[in-house]
LOKOLKE-927528 format. One record per residue: residue number from 0; residue in one letter; x, y, z of N, C-alpha, C, O in turn. Coordinates in pm, whole numbers. Last residue first. Layout:
% residues N
<rec i="NUM" aa="A" n_u="X" n_v="Y" n_w="Z" ca_u="X" ca_v="Y" ca_w="Z" c_u="X" c_v="Y" c_w="Z" o_u="X" o_v="Y" o_w="Z"/>
...
//
This chain:
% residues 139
<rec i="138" aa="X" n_u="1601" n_v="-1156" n_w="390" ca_u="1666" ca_v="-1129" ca_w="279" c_u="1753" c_v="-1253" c_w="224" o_u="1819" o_v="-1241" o_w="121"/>
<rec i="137" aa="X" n_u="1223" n_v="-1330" n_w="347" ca_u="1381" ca_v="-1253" ca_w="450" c_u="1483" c_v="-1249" c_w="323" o_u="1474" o_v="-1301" o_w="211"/>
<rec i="136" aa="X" n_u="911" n_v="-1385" n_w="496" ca_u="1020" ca_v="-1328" ca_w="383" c_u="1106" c_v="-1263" c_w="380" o_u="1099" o_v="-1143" o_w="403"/>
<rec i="135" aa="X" n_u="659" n_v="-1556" n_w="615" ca_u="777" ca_v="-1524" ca_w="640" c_u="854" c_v="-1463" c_w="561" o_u="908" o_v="-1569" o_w="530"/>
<rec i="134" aa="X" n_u="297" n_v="-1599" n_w="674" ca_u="447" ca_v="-1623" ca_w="550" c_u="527" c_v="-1536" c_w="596" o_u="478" o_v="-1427" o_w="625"/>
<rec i="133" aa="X" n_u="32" n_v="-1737" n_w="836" ca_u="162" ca_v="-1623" ca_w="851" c_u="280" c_v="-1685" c_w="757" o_u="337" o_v="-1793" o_w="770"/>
<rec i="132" aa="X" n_u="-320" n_v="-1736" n_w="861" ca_u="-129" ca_v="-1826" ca_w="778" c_u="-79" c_v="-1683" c_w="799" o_u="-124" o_v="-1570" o_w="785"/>
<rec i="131" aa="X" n_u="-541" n_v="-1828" n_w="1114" ca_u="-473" ca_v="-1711" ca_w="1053" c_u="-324" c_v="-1783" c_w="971" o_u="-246" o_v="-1864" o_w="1021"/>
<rec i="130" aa="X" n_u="-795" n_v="-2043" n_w="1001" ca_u="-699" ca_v="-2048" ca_w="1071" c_u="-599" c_v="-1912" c_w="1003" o_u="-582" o_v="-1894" o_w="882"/>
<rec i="129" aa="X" n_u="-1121" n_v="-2125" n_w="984" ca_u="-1034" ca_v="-2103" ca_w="870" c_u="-915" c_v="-2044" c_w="990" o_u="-974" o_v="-1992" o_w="1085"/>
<rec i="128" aa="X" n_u="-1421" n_v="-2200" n_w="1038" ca_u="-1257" ca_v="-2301" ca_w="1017" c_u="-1145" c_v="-2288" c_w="996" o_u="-1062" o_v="-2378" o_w="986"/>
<rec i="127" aa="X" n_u="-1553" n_v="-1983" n_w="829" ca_u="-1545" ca_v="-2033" ca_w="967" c_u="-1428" c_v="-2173" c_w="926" o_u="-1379" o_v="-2216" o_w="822"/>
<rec i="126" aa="X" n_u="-1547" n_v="-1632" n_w="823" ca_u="-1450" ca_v="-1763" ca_w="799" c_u="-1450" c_v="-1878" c_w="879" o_u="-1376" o_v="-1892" o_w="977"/>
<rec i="125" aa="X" n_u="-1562" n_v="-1443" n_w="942" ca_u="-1702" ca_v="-1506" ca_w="923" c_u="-1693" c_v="-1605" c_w="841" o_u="-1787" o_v="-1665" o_w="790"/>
<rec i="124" aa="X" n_u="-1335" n_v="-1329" n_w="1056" ca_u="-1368" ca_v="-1431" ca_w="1140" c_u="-1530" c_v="-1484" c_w="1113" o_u="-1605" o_v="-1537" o_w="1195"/>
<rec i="123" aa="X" n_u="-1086" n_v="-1302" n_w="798" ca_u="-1246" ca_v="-1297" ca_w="879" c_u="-1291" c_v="-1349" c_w="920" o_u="-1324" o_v="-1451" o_w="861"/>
<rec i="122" aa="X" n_u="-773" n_v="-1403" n_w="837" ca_u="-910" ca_v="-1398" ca_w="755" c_u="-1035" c_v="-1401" c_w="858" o_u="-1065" o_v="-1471" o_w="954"/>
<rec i="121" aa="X" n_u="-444" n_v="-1233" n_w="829" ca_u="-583" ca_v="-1281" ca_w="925" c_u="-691" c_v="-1282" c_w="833" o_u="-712" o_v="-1188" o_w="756"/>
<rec i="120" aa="X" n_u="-169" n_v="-1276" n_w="721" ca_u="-293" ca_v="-1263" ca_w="701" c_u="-379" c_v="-1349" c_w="822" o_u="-379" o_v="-1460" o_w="874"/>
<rec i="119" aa="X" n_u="101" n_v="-1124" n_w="807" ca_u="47" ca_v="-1177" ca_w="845" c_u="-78" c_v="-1188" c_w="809" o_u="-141" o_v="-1098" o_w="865"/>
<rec i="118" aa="X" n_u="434" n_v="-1117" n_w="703" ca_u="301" ca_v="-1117" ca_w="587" c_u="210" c_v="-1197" c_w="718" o_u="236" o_v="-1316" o_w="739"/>
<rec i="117" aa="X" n_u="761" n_v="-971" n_w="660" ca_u="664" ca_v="-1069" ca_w="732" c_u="515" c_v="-1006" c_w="691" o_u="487" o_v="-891" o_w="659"/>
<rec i="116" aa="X" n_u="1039" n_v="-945" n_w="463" ca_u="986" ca_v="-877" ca_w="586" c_u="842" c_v="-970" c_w="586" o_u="831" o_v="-1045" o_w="489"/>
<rec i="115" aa="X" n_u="1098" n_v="-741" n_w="179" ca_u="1169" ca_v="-808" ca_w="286" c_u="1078" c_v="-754" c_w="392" o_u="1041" o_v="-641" o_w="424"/>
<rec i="114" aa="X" n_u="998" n_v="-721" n_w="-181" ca_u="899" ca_v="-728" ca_w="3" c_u="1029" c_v="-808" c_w="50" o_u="1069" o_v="-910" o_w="-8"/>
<rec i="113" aa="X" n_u="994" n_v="-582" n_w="-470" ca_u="1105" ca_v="-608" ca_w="-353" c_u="1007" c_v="-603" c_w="-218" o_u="956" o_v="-502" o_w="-168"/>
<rec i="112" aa="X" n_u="798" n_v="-639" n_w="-729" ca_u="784" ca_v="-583" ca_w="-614" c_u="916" c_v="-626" c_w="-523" o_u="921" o_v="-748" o_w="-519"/>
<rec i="111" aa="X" n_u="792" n_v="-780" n_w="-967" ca_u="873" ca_v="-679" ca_w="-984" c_u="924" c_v="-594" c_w="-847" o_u="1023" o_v="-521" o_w="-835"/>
<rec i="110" aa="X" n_u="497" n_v="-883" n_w="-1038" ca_u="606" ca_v="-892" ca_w="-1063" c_u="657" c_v="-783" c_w="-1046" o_u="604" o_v="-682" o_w="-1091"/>
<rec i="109" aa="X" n_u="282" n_v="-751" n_w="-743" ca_u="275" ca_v="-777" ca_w="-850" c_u="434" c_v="-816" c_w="-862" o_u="509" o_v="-803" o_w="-765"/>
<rec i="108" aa="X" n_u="82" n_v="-891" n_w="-506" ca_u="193" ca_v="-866" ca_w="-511" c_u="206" c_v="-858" c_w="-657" o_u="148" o_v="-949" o_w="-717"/>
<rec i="107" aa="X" n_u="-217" n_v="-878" n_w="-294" ca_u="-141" ca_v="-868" ca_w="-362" c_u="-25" c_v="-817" c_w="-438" o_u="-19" o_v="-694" o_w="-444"/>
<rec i="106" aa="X" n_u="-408" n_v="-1010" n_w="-4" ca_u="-269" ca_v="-917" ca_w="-71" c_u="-241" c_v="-945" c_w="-173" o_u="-227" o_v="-1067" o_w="-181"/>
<rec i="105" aa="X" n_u="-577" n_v="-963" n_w="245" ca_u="-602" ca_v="-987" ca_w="138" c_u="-461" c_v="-933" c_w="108" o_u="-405" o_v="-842" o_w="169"/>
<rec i="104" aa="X" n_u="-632" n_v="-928" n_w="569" ca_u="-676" ca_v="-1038" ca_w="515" c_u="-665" c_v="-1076" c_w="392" o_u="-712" o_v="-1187" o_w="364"/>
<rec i="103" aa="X" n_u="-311" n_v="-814" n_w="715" ca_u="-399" ca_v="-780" ca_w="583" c_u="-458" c_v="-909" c_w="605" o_u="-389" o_v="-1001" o_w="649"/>
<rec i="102" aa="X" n_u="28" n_v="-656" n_w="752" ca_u="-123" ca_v="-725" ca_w="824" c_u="-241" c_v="-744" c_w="776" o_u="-304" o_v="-644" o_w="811"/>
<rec i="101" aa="X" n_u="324" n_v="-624" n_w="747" ca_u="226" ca_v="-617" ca_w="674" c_u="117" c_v="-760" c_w="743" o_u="125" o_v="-880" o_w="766"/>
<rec i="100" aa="X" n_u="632" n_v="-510" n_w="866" ca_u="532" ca_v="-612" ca_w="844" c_u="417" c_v="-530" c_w="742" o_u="423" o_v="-421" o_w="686"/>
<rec i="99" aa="X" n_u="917" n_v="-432" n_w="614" ca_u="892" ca_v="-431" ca_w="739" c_u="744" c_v="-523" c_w="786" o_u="745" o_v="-631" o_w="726"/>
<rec i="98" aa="X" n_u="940" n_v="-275" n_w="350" ca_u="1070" ca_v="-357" ca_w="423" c_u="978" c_v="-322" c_w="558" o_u="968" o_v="-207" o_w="601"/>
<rec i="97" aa="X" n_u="980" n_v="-269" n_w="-13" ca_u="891" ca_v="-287" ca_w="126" c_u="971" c_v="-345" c_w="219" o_u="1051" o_v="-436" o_w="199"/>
<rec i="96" aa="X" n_u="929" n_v="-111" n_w="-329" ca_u="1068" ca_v="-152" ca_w="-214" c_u="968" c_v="-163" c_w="-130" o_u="869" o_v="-91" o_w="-143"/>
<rec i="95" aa="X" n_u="721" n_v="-94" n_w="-643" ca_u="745" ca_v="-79" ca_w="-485" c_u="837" c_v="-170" c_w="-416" o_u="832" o_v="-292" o_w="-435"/>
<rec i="94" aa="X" n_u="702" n_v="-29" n_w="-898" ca_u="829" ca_v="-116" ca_w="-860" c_u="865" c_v="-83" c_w="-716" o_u="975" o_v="-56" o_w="-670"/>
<rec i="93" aa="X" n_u="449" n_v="-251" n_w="-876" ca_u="574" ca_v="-230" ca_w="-928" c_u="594" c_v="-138" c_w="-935" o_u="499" o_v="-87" o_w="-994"/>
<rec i="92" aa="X" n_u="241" n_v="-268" n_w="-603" ca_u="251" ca_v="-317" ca_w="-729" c_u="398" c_v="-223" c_w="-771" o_u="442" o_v="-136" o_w="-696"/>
<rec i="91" aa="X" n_u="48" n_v="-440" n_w="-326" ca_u="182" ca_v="-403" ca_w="-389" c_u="220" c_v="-409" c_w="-529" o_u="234" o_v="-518" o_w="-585"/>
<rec i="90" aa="X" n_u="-208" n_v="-386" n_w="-161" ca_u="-166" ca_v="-398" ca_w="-293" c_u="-34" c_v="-327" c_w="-318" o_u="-9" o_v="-207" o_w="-328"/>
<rec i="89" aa="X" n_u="-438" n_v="-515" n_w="99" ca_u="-292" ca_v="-422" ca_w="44" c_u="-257" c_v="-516" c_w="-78" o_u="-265" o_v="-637" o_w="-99"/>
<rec i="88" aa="X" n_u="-757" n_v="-458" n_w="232" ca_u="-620" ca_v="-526" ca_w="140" c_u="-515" c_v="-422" c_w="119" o_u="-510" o_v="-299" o_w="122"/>
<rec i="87" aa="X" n_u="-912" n_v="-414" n_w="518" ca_u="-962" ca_v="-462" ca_w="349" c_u="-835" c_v="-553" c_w="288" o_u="-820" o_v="-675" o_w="294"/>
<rec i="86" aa="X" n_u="-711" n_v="-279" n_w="698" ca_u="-851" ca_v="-420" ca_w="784" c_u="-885" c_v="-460" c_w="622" o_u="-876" o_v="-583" o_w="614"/>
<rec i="85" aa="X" n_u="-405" n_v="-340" n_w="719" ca_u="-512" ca_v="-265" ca_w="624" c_u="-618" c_v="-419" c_w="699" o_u="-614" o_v="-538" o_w="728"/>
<rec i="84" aa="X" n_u="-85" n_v="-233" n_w="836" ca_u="-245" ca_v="-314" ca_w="915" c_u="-352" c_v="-277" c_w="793" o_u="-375" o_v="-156" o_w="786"/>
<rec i="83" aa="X" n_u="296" n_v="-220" n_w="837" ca_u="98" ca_v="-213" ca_w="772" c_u="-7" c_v="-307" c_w="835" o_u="-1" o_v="-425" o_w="871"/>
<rec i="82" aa="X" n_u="565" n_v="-72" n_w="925" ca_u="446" ca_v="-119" ca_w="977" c_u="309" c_v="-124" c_w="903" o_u="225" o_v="-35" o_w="914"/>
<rec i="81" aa="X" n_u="868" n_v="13" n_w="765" ca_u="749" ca_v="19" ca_w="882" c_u="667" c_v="-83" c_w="917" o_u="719" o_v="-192" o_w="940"/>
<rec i="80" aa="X" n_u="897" n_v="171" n_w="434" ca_u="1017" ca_v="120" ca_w="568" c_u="872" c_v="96" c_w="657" o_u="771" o_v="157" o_w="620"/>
<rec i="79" aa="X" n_u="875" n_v="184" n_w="113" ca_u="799" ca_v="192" ca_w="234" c_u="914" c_v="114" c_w="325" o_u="992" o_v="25" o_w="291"/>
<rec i="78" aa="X" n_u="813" n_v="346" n_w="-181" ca_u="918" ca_v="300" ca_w="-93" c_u="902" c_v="310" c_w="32" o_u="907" o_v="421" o_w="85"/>
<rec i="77" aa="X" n_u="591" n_v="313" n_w="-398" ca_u="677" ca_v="335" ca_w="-351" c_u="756" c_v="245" c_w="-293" o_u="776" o_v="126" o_w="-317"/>
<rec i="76" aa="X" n_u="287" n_v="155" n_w="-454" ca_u="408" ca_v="153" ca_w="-547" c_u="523" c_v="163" c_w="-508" o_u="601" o_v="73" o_w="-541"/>
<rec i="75" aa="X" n_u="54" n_v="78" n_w="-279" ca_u="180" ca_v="109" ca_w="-260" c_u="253" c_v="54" c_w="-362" o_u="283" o_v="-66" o_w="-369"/>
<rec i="74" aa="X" n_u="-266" n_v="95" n_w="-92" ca_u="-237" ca_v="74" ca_w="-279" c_u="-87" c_v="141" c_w="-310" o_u="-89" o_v="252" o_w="-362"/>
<rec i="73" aa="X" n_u="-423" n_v="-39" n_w="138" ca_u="-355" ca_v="10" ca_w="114" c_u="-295" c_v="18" c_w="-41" o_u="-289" o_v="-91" o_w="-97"/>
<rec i="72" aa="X" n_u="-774" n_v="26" n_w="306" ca_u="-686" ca_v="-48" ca_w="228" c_u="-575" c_v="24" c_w="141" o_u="-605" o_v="126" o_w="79"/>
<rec i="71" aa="X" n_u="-775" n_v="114" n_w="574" ca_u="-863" ca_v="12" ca_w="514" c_u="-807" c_v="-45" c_w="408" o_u="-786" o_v="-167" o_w="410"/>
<rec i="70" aa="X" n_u="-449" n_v="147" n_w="790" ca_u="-577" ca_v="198" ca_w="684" c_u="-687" c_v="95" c_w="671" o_u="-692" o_v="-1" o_w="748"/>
<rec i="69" aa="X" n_u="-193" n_v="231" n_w="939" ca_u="-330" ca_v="134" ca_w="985" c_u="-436" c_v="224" c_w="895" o_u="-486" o_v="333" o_w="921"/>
<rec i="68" aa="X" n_u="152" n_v="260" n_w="943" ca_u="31" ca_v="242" ca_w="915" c_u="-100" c_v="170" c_w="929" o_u="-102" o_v="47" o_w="929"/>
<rec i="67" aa="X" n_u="403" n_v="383" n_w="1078" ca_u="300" ca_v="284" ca_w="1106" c_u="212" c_v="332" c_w="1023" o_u="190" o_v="453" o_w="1027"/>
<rec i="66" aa="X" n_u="678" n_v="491" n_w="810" ca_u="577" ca_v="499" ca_w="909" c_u="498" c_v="340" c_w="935" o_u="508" o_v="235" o_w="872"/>
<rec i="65" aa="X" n_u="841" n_v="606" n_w="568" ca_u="892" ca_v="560" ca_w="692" c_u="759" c_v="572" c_w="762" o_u="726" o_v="690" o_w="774"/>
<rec i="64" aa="X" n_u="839" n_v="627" n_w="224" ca_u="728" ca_v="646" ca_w="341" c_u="828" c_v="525" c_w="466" o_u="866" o_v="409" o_w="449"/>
<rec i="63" aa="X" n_u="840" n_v="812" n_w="-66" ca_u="913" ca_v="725" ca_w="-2" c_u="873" c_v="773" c_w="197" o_u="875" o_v="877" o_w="262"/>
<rec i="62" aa="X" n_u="729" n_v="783" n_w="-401" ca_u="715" ca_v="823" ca_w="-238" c_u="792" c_v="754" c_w="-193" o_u="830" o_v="648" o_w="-244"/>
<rec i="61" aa="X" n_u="711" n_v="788" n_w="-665" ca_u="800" ca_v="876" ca_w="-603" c_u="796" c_v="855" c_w="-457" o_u="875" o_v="923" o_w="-391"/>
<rec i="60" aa="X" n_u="490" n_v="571" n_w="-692" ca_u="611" ca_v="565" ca_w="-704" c_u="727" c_v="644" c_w="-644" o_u="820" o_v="591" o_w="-585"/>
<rec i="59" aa="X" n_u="248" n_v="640" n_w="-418" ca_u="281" ca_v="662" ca_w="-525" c_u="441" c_v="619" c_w="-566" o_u="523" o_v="632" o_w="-474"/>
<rec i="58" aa="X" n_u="5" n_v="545" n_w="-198" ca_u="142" ca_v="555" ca_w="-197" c_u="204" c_v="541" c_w="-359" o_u="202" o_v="431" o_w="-414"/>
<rec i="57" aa="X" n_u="-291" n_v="555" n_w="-64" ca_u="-219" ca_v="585" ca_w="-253" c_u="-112" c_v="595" c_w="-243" o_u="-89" o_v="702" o_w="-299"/>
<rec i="56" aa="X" n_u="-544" n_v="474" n_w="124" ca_u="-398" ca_v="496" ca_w="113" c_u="-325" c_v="473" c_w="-29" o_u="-315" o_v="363" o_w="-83"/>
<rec i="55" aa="X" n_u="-897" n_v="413" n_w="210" ca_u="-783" ca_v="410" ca_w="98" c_u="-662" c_v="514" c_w="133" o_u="-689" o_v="629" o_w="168"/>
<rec i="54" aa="X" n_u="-1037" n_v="414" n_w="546" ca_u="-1040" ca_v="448" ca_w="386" c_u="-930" c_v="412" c_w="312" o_u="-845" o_v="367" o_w="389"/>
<rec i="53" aa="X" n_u="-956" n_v="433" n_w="776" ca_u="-1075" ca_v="378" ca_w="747" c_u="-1068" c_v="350" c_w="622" o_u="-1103" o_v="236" o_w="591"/>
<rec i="52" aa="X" n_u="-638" n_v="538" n_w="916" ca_u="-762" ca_v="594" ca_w="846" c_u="-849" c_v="450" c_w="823" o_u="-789" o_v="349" o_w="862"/>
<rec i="51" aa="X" n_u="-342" n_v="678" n_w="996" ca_u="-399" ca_v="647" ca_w="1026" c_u="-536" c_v="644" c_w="987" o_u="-590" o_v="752" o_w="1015"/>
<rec i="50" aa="X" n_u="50" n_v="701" n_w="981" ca_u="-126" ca_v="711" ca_w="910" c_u="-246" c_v="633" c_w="977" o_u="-226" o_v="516" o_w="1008"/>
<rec i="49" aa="X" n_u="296" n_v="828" n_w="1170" ca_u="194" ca_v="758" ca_w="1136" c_u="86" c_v="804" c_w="1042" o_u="45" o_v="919" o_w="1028"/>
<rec i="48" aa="X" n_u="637" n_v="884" n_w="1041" ca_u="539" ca_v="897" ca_w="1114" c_u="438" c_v="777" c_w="1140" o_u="472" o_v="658" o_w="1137"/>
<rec i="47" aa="X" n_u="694" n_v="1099" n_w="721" ca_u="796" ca_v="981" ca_w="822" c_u="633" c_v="1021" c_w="952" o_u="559" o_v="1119" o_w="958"/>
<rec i="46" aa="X" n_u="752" n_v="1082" n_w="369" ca_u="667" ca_v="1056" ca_w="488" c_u="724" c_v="989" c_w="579" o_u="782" o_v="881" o_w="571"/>
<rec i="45" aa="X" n_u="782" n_v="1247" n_w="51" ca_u="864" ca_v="1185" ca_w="202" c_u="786" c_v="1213" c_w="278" o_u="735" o_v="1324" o_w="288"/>
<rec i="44" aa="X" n_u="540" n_v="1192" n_w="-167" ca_u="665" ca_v="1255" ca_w="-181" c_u="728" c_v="1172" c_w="-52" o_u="726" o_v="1049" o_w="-51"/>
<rec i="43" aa="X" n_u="302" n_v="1115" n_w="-265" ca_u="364" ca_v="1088" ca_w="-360" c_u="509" c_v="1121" c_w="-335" o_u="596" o_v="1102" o_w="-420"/>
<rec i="42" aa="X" n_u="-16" n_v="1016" n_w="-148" ca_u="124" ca_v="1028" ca_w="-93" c_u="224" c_v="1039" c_w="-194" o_u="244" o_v="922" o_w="-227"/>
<rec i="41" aa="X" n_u="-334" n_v="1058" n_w="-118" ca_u="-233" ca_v="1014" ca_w="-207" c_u="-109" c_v="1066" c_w="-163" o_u="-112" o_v="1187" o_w="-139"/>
<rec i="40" aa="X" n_u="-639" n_v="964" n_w="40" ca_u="-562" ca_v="1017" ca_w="16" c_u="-433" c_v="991" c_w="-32" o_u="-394" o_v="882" o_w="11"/>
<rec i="39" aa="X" n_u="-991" n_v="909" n_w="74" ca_u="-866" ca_v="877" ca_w="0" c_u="-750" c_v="958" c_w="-26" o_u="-760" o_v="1030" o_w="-126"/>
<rec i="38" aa="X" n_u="-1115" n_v="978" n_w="403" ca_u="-1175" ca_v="943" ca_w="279" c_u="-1012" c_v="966" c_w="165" o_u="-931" o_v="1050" o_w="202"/>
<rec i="37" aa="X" n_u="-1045" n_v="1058" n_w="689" ca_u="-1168" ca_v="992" ca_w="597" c_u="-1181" c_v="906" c_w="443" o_u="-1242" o_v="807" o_w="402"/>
<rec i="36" aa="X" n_u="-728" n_v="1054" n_w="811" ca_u="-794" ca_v="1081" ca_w="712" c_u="-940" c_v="1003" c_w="710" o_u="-938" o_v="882" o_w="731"/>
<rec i="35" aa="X" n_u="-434" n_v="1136" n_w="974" ca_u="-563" ca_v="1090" ca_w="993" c_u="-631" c_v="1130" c_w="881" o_u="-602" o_v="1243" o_w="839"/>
<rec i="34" aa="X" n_u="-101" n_v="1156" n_w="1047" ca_u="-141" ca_v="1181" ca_w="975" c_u="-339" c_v="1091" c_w="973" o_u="-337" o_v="968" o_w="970"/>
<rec i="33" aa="X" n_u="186" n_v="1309" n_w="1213" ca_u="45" ca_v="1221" ca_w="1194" c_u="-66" c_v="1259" c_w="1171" o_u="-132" o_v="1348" o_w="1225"/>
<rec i="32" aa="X" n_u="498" n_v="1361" n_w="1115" ca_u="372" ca_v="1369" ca_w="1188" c_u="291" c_v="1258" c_w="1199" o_u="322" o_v="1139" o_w="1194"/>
<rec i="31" aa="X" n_u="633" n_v="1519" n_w="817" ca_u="667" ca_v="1472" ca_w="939" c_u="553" c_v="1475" c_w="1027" o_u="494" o_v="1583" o_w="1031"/>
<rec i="30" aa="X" n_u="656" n_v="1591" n_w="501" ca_u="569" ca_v="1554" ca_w="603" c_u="633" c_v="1459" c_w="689" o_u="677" o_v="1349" o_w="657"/>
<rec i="29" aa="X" n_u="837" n_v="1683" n_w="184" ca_u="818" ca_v="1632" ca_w="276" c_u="721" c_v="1666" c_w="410" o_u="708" o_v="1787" o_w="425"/>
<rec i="28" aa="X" n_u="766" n_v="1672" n_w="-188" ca_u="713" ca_v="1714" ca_w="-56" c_u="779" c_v="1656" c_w="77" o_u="766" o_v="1534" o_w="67"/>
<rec i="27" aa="X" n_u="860" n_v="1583" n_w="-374" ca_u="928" ca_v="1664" ca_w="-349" c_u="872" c_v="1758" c_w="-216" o_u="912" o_v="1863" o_w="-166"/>
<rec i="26" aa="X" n_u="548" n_v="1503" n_w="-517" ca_u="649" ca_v="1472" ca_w="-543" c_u="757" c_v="1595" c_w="-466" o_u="733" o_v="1709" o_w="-504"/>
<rec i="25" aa="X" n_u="285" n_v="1579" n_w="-293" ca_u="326" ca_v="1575" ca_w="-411" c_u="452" c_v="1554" c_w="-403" o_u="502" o_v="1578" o_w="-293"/>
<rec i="24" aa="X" n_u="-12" n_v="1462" n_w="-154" ca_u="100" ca_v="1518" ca_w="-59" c_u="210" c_v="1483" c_w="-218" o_u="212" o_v="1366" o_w="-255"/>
<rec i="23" aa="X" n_u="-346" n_v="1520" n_w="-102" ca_u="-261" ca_v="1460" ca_w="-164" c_u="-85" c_v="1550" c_w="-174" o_u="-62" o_v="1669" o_w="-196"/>
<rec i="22" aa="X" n_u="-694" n_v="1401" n_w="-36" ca_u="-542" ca_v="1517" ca_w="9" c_u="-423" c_v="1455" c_w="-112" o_u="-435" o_v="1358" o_w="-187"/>
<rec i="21" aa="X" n_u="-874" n_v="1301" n_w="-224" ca_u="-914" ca_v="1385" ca_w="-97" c_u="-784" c_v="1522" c_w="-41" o_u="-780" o_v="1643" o_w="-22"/>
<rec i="20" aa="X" n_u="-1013" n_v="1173" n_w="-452" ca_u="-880" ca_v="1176" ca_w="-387" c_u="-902" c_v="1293" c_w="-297" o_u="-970" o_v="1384" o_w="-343"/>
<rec i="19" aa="X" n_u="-1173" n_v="1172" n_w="-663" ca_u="-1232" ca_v="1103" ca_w="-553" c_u="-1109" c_v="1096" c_w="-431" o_u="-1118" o_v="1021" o_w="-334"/>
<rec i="18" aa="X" n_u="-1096" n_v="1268" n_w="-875" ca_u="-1161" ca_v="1349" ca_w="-848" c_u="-1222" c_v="1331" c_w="-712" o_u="-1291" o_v="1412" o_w="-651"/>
<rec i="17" aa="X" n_u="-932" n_v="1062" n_w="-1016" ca_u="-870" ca_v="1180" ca_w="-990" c_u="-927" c_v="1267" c_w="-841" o_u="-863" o_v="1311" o_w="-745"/>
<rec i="16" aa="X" n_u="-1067" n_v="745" n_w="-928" ca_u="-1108" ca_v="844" ca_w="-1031" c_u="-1002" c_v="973" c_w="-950" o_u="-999" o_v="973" o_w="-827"/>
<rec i="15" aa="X" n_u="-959" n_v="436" n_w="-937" ca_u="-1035" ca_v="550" ca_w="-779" c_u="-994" c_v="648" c_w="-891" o_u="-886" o_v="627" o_w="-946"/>
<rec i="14" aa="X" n_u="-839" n_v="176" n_w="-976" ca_u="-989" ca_v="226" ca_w="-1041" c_u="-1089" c_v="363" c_w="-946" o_u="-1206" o_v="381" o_w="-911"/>
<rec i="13" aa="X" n_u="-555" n_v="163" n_w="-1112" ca_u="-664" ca_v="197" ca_w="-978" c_u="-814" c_v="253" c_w="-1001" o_u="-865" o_v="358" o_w="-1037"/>
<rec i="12" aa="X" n_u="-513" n_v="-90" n_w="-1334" ca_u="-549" ca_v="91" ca_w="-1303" c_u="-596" c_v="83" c_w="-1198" o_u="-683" o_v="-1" o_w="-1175"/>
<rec i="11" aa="X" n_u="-293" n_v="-302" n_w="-1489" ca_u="-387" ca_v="-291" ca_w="-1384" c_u="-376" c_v="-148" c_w="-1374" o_u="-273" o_v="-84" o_w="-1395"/>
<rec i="10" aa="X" n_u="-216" n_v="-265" n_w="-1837" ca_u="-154" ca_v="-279" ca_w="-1728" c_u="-255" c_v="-211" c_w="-1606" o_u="-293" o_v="-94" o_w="-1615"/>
<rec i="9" aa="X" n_u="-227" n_v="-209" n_w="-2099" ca_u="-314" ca_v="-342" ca_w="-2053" c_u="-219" c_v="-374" c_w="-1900" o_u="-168" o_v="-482" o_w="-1867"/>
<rec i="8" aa="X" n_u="-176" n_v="40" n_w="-2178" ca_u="-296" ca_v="3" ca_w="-2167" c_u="-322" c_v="-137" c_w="-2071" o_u="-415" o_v="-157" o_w="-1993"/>
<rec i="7" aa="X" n_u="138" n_v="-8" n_w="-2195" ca_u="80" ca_v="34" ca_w="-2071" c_u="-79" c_v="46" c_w="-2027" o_u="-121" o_v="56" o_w="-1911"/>
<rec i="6" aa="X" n_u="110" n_v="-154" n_w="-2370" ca_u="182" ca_v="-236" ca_w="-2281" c_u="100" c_v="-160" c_w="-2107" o_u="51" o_v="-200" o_w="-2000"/>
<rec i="5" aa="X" n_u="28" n_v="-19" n_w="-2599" ca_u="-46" ca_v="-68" ca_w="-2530" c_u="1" c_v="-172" c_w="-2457" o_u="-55" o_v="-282" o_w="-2469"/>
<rec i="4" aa="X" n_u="230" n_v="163" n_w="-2666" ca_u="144" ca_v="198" ca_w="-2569" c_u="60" c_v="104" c_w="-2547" o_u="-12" o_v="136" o_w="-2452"/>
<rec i="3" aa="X" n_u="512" n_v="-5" n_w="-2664" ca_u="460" ca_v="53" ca_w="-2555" c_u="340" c_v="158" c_w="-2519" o_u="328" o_v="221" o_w="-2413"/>
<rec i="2" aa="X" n_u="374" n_v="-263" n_w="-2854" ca_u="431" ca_v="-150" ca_w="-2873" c_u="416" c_v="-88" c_w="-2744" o_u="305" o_v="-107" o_w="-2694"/>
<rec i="1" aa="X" n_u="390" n_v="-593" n_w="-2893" ca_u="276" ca_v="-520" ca_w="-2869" c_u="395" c_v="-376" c_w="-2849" o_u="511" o_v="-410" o_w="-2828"/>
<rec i="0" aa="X" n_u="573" n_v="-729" n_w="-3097" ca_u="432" ca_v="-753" ca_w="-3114" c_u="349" c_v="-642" c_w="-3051" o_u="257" o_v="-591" o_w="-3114"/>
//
């Protein structure tokens, strides 16, 4: 019924334009360190370390990322080992591997995603009543 191109039409887009990407670390790259940013940057190759930023994180299929992270919000296809804190959201979408925590008031997971490993959502404390849920997820 539907043909692969519009399989891939009707499949979620990051809606952050080419042109609004700031650094961007390419397939077959590796980076060791730490890493600080303003404003959106894209990861597409080997990362071992920390990130650290305010802004958007682009972890790309090819990537494959050993680190702490603490962004605003995170957008991970890859392959992540570590630590996430996004004060906005994290978005896991296919066919991202995840193996470690994740800290977020917001998340989503698409079909297809591999998450081993712990989901703490904290909701805003302009939430009133509202109590932090922690989900658990093991191999």
């Amino acid at each position: 019924m539907f043909n692969k191109k519009e399989k891939a039409i009707m499949r979620k887009e990051t809606p952050i334009e080419k042109s609004e990407i700031k650094a961007f670390l390419g397939p077959g790259s590796q980076f060791e360190g730490k890493l600080v940013f303003n404003e959106i940057v894209r990861l597409d190759g080997a990362f071992r370390g920390e990130v650290t930023s305010h802004d958007t994180l682009i972890v790309g299929e090819s990537a494959d990322i050993q680190a702490d992270v603490e962004v605003g919000t995170l957008i991970l296809s890859g392959n992540f080992k570590g630590n996430i804190k996004a004060k906005t959201r994290v978005e896991l979408r296919a066919p991202a591997k995840v193996e470690g925590t994740i800290e977020t008031p917001a998340i989503s997971v698409e079909d297809g995603v591999i998450l081993n490993g712990t989901i703490n959502m904290n909701l805003d404390e302009k939430a009133s009543g509202s109590k932090p849920v922690e989900i658990g997820i093991k191999k």
